[in-house]
N, C-alpha and C positions, 0 to 999 in steps of 0.2 A: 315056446311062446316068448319066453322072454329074451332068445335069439334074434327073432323076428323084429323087439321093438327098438331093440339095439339098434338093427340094419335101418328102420325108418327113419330113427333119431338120425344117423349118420348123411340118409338120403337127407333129411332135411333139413342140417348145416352144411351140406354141401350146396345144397339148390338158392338157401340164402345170399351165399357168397358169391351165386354165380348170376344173383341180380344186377343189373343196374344200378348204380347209385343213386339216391337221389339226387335233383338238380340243386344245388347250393348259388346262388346266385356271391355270396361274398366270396364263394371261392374262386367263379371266374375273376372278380373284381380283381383277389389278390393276386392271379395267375400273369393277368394283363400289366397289376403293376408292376410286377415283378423282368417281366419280357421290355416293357418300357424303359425300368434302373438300366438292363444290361445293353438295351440302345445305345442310351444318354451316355452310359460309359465310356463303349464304345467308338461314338462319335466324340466326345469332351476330350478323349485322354490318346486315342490311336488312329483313328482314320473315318473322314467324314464327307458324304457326297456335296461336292456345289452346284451350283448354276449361275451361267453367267448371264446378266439382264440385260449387259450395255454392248456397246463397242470402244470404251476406252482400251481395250487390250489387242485388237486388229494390228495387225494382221495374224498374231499367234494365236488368239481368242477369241471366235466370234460369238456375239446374240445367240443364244438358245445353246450353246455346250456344256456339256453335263462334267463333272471331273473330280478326282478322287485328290482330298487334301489332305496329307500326312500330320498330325496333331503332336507328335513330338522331336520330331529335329533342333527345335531352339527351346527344347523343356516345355513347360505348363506356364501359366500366370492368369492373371484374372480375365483376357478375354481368351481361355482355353471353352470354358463348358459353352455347350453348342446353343444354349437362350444364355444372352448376355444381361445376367441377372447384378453381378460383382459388381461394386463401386472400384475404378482404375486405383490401384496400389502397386509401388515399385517392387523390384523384383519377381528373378521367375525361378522354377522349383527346374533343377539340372538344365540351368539357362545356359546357350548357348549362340553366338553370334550370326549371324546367316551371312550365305558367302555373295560377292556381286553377283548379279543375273539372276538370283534368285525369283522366281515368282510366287510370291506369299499373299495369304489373307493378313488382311488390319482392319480392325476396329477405330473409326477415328473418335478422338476425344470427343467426348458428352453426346455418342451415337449407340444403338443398337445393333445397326446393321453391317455387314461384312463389306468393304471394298476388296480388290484384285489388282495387286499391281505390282510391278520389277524393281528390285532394291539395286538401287544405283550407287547413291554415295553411304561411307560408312564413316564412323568415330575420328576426326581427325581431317578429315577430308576438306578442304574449300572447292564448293562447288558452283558453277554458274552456268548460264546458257545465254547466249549469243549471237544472236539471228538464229537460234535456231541448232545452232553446235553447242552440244554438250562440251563443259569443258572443266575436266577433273583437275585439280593442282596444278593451275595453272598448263593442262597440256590438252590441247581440245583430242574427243578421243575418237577413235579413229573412224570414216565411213567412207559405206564404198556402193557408190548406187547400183542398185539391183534391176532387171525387169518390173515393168509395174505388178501392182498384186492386183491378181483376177480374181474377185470373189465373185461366186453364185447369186445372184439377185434372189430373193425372196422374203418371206410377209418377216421375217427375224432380223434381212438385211435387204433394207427398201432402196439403199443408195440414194438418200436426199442429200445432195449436196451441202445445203444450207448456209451458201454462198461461196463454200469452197471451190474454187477453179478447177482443182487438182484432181478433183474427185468427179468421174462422166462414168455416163452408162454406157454400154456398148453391146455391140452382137459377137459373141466367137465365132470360130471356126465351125465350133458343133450346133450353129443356129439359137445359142442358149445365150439371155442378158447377164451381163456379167457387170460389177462394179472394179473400174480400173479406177486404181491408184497409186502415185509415187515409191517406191518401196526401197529405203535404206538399212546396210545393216553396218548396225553398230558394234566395236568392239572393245569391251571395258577393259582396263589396268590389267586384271588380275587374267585375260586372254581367252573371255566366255565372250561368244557372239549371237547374236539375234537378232530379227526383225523390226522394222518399225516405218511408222506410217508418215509423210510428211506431204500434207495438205495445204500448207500455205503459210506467211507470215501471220501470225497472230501475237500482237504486242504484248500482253502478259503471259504467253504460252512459251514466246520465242527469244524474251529477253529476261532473262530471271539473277537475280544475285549480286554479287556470289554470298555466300552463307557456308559458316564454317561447323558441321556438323559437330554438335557437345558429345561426351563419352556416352555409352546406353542406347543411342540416337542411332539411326538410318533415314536415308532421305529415298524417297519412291518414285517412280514414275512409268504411267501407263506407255503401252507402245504406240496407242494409236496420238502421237504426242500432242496433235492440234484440238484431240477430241477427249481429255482427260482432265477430269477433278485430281491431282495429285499432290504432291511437297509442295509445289507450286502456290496451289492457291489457298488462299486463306478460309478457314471454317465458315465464315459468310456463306461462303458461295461453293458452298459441299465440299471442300477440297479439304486436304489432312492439315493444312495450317503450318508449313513447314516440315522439319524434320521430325519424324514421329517415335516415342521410344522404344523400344523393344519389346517393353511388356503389352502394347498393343497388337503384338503379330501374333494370330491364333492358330499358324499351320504353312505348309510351304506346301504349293500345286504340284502333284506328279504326275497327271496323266489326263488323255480324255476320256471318257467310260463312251459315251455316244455324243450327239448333235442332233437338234431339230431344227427343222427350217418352219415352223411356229404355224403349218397349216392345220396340224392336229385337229378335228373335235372330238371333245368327249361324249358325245351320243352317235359316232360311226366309228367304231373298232377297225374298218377297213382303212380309214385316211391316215393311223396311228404307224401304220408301218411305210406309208407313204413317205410322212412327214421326217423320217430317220436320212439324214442327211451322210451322203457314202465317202470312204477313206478319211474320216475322221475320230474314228474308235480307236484309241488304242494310243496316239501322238505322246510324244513323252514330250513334257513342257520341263525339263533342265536344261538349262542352256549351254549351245555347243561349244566344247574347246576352239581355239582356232586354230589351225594350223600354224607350226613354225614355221 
């Protein structure tokens, strides 16, 4: 008998244990907050997805690319965490200088939001632009005209000219609207070369300077040059306000993850894979050596 109430006892701290728990509502709470710290971490301190809104960055960049930004190449500082909560203070935590050609995020002064754009001049540098020719220490830097750039026309790149000349719609060969535009590539000092878009004269776009960049400081500038907020213009008129410091740069662009061409709806799952724009996954945005 008293074998017997042993084996129940046992049967029934096992059957206990092999309930369900009950539902605790503060423990999803705390589960969720806890998957969110290790996000934020994540993206504040090592790697964080972007999106790109505009087309100042055309021809490397277009409307609707998705891309992975590296968070510690030039250290941490106050615009590292991914909500730009920090009031701007100097210095960055294992700071480090970013090389030309670089394409980094910045935060411009008394902003929250992230811009996109190519570190051109650095510490020491007098820099100017001249109809249009960049011109590093006194030595304009080097281009070389390219075929025009064919973009894909769609609802992310509508090709409004907006009075630019340079810029026309066109049919390809494969019957598809394509936006044709001028397409120079430039090649900085340090012998990194890349793309860039040249649309026409535009007097404050195309005559700037010179300005001799203070220490801490880097000067930026978008590729698509005629169609960018950058060092150029002044905080008025969305632009970084000249050369911006270093503790404003939150990450340096590696890559593209995908692209949309911006037909997506979210109530058809079917247009979702539509709207995935082809051979653009995967583009590594550092920019190229040049050839000796």
């Amino acid at each position: 008998m008293n074998q017997d109430k042993s084996l129940d006892s046992d049967d029934m701290t096992q059957s206990q244990e092999d309930m369900p728990k009950k539902f605790s509502l503060w423990h999803e709470i705390k589960g969720i907050f806890y998957i969110l710290l290790l996000v934020g971490i994540v993206q504040s301190f090592i790697v964080k997805p972007f999106y790109i809104p505009s087309e100042s960055m055309m021809p490397t960049l277009l409307n609707g690319d998705r891309l992975v930004v590296s968070k510690y190449p030039y250290g941490w500082s106050y615009a590292s965490p991914i909500f730009h909560f920090l009031p701007f203070f100097h210095g960055r935590l294992f700071g480090h200088m970013p090389k030309r050609g670089d394409v980094v995020i910045v935060v411009p002064r008394g902003q929250k939001s992230d811009y996109i754009k190519r570190v051109i001049g650095l510490p020491g540098d007098t820099l100017s632009v001249e109809n249009g020719i960049l011109i590093i220490n006194g030595k304009p830097v080097k281009r070389r005209m390219m075929s025009p750039a064919m973009i894909p026309i769609d609802q992310n790149m509508p090709c409004e000219n907006n009075g630019y000349l340079a810029m026309e719609q066109v049919t390809g060969q494969d019957g598809r609207r394509y936006c044709k535009m001028p397409r120079i590539e430039e090649t900085l000092p340090n012998g990194v070369r890349y793309e860039t878009l040249d649309l026409g004269y535009i007097p404050q776009a195309d005559d700037y300077g010179p300005v001799t960049i203070p220490e801490g400081y880097v000067f930026l500038m978008g590729d698509n040059r005629d169609q960018s907020a950058d060092s150029r213009f002044p905080l008025e008129e969305h632009g970084l306000g000249g050369p911006v410091p270093i503790e404003s740069l939150g990450g340096r662009a590696e890559f593209i993850t995908f692209s949309l061409d911006g037909s997506a709806k979210i109530w058809n799952p079917l247009s979702w894979f539509k709207s995935f724009r082809s051979g653009r996954s995967g583009l590594n945005l550092h920019p190229t050596e040049a050839k000796p």
